[in-house]
C-alpha positions as CSV (number, residue, x, y, z in Angstrom):
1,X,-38.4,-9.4,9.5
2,X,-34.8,-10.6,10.3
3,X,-31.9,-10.0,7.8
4,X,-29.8,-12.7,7.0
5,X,-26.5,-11.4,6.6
6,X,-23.8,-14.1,4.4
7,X,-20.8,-14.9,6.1
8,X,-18.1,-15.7,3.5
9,X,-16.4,-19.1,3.5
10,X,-12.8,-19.1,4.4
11,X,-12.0,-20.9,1.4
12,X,-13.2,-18.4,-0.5
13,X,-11.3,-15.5,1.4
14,X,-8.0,-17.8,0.8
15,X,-8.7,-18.0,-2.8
16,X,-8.6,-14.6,-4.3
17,X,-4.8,-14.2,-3.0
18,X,-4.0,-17.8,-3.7
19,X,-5.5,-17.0,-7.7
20,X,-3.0,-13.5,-7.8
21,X,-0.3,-15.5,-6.6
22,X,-0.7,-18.1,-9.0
23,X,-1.7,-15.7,-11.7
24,X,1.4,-13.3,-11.4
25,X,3.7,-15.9,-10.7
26,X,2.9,-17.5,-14.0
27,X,2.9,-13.9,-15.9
28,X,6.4,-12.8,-14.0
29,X,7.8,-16.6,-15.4
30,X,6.8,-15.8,-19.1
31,X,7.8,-12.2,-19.4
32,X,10.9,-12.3,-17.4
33,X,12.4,-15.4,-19.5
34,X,10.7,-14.2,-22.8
35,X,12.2,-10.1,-22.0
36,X,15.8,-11.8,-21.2
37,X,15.7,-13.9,-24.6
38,X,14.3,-11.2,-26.5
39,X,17.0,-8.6,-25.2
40,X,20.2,-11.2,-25.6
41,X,18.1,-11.5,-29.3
42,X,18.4,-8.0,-29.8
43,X,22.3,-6.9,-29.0
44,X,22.9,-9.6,-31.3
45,X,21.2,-7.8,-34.2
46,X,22.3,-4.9,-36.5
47,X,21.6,-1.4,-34.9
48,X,23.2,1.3,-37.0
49,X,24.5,1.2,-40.4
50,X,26.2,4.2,-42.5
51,X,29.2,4.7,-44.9
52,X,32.6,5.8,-44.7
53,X,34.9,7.5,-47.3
54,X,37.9,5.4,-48.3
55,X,40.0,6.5,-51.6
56,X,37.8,8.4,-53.0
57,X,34.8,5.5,-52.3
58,X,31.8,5.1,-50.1
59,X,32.7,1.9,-48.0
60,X,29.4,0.7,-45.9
61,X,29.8,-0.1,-42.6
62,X,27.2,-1.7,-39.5
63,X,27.5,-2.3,-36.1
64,X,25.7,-4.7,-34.0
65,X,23.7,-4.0,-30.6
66,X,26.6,-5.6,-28.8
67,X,28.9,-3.2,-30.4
68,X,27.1,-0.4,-29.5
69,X,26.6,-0.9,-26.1
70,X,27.1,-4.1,-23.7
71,X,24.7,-2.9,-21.1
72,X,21.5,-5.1,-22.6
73,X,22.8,-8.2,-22.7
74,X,24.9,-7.9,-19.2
75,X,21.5,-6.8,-17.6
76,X,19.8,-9.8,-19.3
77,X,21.5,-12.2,-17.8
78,X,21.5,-10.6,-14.6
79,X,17.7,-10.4,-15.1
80,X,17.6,-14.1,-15.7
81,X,19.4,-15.1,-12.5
82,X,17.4,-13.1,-10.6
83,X,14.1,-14.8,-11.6
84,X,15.5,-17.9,-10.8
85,X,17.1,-16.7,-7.2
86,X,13.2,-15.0,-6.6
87,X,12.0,-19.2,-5.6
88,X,15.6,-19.5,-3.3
89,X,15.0,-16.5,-0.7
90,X,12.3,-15.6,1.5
91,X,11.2,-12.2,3.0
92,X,13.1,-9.6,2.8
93,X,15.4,-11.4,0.7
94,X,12.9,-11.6,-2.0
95,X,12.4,-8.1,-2.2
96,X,16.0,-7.6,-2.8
97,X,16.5,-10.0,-5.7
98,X,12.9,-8.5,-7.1
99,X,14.3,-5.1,-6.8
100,X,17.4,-6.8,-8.8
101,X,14.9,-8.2,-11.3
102,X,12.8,-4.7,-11.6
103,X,16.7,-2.8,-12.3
104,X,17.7,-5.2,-14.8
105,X,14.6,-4.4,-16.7
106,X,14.8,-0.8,-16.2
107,X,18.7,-1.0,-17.3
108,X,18.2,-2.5,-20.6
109,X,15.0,-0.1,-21.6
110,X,17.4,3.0,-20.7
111,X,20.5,1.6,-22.6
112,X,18.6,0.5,-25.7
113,X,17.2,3.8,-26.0
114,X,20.5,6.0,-25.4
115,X,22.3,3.2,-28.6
116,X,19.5,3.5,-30.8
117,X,20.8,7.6,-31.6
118,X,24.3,6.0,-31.0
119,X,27.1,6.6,-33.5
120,X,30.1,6.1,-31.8
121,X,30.4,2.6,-32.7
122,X,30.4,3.2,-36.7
123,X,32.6,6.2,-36.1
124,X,34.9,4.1,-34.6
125,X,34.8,2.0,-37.6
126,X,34.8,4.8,-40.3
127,X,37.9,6.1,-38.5
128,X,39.7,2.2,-38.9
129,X,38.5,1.8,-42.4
130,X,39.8,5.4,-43.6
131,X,43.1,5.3,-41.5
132,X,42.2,8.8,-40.5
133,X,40.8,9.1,-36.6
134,X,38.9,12.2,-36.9
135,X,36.6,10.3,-39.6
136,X,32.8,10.4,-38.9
137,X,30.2,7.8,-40.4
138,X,27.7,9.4,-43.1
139,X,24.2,8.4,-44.0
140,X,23.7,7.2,-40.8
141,X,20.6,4.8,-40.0
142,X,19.4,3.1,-37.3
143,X,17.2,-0.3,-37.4
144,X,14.3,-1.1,-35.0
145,X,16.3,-3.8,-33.0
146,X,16.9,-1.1,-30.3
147,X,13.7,-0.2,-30.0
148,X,13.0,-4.6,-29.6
149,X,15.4,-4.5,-27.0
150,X,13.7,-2.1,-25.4
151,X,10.5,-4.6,-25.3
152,X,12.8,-7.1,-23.7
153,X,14.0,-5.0,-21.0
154,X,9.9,-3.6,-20.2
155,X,8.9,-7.3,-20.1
156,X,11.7,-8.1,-17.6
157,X,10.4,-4.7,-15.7
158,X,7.4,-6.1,-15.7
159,X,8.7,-9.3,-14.1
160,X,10.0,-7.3,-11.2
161,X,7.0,-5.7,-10.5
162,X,5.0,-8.2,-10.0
163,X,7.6,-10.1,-8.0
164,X,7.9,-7.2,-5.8
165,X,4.0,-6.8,-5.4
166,X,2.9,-10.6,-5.4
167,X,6.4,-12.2,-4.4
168,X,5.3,-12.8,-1.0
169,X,2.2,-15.4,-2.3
170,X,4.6,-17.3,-4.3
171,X,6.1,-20.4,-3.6
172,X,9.8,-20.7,-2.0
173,X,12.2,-23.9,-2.9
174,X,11.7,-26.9,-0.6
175,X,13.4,-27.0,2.7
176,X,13.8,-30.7,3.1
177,X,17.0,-30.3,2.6
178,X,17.9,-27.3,5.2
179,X,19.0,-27.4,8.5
180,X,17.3,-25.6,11.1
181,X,18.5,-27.0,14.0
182,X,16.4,-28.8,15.2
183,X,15.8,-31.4,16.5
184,X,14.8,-34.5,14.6
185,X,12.2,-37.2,16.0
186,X,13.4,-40.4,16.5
187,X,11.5,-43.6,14.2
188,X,10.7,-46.0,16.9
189,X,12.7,-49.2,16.3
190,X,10.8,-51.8,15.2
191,X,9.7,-54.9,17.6
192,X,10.7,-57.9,16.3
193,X,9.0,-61.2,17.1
194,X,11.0,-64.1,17.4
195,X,7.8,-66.4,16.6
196,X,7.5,-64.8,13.1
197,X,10.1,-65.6,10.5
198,X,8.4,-63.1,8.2
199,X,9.5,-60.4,10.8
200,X,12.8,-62.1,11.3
201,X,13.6,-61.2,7.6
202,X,12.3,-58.3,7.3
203,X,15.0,-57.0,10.1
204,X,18.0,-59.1,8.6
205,X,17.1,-57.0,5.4
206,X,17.0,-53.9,7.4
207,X,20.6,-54.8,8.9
208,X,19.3,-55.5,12.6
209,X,20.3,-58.1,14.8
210,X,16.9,-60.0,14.8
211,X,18.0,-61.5,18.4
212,X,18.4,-58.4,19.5
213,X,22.1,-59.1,20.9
């Protein structure tokens, strides 16, 4: 007896890269914006909190993530631009900007970490509050916004990854618009029919000379 042996369709070969493509493209969209909003979120957010001695009293003092450090939210954005520039470059420019992309992400996960034991920021304010500069904070506490910004920045990670693994199946912007040199082919000018008023108008409203003078 013969064996039959199944040749698989083109389409189908095409259509397991075309689904990753499509897949990680969509998943590299989501996280990327959702880690840059989350992160920008985060610095925004109280980080530390602790007291300071003033006459004799406990004055409470907080800092923000943007106080802490100003490393997050800078990366953020530059996160978010280089999602966007990952659909305006081709080739080895794509790997560039997802390089970019994976950094950003990488950035913000190693800054969020170092500020959440951070206390310089509320020793900097125990030491305006209490007029002395060698003042330290006491009772110092962190909140878990660092540690959100650190989701952020993983998510934007994550965005780089994929875009420097599947970049190369995603769509590029349109290049109608580009010049390339060359040359463009000629429309064929319209015959005109003297016999036919209908054509006759149709070239006055194009702007031709109908006669052809």
């Amino acid at each position: 007896m013969g064996y039959v042996t199944a040749v698989p369709h083109p389409r189908s070969e095409a259509a397991g890269p075309a689904r990753a493509g499509r897949l990680s493209l969509a998943v590299a969209l989501l996280s990327g914006a959702l880690g840059a909003a989350v992160a920008l979120l985060a610095t925004r957010q109280r980080w530390a909190e602790g007291t300071a001695t003033v006459a004799g009293g406990a004055f409470p003092l907080t800092a923000k993530g943007s106080d802490v450090t100003g490393v997050p939210a800078a990366l953020a954005i530059v996160g978010l631009a280089a999602l966007v520039a990952v659909f305006a470059v081709r080739k080895a420019g794509r790997l560039l900007v997802a390089g970019v992309l994976a950094l950003s992400g990488a950035g913000i996960v190693a800054a969020a970490l170092i500020g959440a034991g951070d206390s310089s920021a509320l020793d900097e304010e125990a030491a305006k509050a209490s007029g002395d500069t060698s003042a330290t904070v006491a009772a110092l506490s962190h909140t878990a916004w660092p540690y959100v910004a650190v989701v952020g920045g993983a998510l934007i990670l994550l965005a780089g990854l994929l875009a420097l693994r599947y970049g190369r199946l995603w769509p590029a912007m349109s290049g109608r618009y580009e010049r390339d040199g060359a040359p463009r082919a000629r429309r064929k000018p319209v015959v005109v029919d003297p016999d036919r008023p209908e054509d006759i108008w149709k070239a006055l409203d194009r702007g031709e000379d109908p006669t052809g003078a």
